[in-house]
C-alpha positions in Angstrom: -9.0 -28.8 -30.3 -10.1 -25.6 -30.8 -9.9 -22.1 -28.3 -12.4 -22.0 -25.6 -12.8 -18.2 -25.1 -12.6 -17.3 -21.7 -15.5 -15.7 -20.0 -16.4 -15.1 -16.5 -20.3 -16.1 -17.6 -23.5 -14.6 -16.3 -23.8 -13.8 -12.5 -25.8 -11.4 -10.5 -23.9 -9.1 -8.6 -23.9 -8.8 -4.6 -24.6 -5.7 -2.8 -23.9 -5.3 0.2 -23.3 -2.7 3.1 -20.0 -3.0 5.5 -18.0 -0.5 7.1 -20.4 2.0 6.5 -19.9 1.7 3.1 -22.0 0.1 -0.3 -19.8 -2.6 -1.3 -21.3 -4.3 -4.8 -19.5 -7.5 -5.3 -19.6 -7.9 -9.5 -16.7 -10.9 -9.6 -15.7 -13.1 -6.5 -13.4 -16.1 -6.4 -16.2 -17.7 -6.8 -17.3 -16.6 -10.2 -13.6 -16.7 -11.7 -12.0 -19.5 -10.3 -9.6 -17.9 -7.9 -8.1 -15.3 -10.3 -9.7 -12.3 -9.1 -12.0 -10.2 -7.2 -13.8 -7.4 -8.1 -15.7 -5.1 -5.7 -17.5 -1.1 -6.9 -17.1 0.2 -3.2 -19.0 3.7 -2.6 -17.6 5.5 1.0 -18.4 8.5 2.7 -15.7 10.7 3.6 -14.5 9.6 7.5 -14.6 5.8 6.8 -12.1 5.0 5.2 -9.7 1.9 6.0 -6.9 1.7 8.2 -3.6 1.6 6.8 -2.9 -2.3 6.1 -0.9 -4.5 3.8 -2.0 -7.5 2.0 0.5 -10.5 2.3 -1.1 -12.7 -0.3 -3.0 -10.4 -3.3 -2.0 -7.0 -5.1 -4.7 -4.5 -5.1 -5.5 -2.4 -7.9 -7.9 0.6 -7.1 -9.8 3.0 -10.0 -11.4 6.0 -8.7 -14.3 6.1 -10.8 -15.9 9.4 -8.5 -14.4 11.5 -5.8 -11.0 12.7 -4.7 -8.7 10.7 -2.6 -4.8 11.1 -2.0 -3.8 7.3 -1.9 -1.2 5.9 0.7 0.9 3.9 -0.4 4.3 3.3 1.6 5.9 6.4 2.2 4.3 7.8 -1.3 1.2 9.8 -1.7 -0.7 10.3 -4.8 -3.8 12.3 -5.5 -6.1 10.3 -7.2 -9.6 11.3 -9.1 -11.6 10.0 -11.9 -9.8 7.9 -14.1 -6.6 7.3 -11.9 -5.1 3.8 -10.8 -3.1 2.7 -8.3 -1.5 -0.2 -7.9 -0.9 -1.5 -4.4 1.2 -4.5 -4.4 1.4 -6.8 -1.8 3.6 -6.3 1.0 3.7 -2.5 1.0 1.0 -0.8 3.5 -1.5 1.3 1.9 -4.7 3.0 2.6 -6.5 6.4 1.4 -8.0 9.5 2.5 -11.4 10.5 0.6 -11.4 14.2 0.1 -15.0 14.2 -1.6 -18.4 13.8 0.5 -18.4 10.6 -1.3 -16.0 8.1 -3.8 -16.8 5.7 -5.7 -13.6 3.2 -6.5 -13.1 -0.3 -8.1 -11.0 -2.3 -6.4 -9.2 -5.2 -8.2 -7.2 -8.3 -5.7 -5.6 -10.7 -7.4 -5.9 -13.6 -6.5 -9.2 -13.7 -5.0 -9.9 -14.5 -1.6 -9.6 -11.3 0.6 -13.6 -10.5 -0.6 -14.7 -13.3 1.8 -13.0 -11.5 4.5 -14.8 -8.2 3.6 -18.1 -10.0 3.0 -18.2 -11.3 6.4 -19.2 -8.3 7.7 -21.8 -7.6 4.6 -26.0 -7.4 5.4 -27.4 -7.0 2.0 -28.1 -3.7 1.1 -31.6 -3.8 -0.2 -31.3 -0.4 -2.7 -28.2 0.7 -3.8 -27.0 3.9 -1.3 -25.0 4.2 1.4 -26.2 2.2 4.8 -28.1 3.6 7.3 -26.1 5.7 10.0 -26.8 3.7 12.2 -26.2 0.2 10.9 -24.0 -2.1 13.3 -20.5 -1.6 13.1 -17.8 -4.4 13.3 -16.1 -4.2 16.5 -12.1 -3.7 15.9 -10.9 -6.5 17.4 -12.9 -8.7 15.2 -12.3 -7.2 12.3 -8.8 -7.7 12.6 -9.0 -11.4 13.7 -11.1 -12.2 10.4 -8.8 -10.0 8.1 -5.6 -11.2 9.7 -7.3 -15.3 8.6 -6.8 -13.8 4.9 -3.6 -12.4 5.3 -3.9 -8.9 6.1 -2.5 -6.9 8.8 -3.2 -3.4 10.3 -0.3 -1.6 10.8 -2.2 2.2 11.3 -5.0 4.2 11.7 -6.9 5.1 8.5 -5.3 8.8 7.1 -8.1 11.2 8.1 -7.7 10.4 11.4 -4.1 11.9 11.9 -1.2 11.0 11.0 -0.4 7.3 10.0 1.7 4.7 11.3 3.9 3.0 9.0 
């Protein structure tokens, strides 16, 4: 029987705004069977994550625009365009964006986590940053839907003071 070549086929992608951020969805677990998620995430500087660790996917994050210095355990790594870092799961990790803006590919394998993420998502109708005053997520429930996926806080995001680890 002969190769099939493997493709992830024809999809639109989903864009979305959450956590004051433009999050465009291009690959879901959906659309690959499981294997991976793939999400073009644009953030102001000031809304950034909290420092958290993933139990059940590694994370792999390529700034494509923008300056960040990447948490990752006890390590700190300046990272702009054309820089990865991998974030494996188990080890807590977060960033600080030193730009107005970045623009980052984030990578989890497996897929799953996006559904968290998306939870939270309106649909951005153009694709820019949200409103200032779109609704934000309150804490508690982000950390309740996150935590069904696997993924715990375990600090406050770097730029506002020092982390928690």
């Amino acid at each position: 029987m002969p190769e099939q070549p493997h493709e992830l086929g024809q999809h639109q992608p989903i864009a979305e705004w959450a956590f004051g951020c433009l999050m465009i969805w291009h690959q879901r677990a959906e659309t690959t069977g499981g294997v991976l998620a793939l999400a073009e995430v644009v953030l102001p500087k000031g809304d950034e994550p909290p420092i958290h660790l993933h139990s059940r996917e590694d994370e792999l994050c390529f700034v494509l625009d923008g300056e960040l210095t990447v948490h990752r355990g006890l390590a700190r790594i300046q990272a702009g365009p054309g820089t990865s870092v991998w974030l494996p799961r188990g080890i807590p990790h977060g960033f600080a964006v030193h730009t107005a803006t970045a623009r980052v590919l984030h990578h989890y394998t497996p897929a799953g986590v996006e559904r968290a993420h998306r939870a939270f998502g309106v649909t951005a109708p153009d694709l820019v940053l949200p409103p200032a005053d779109a609704r934000r997520p309150q804490e508690g429930e982000v950390e309740a839907e996150f935590a069904r996926y696997g993924v715990t806080r375990v600090g406050p995001a770097p730029t506002m003071g020092r982390e928690r680890i």
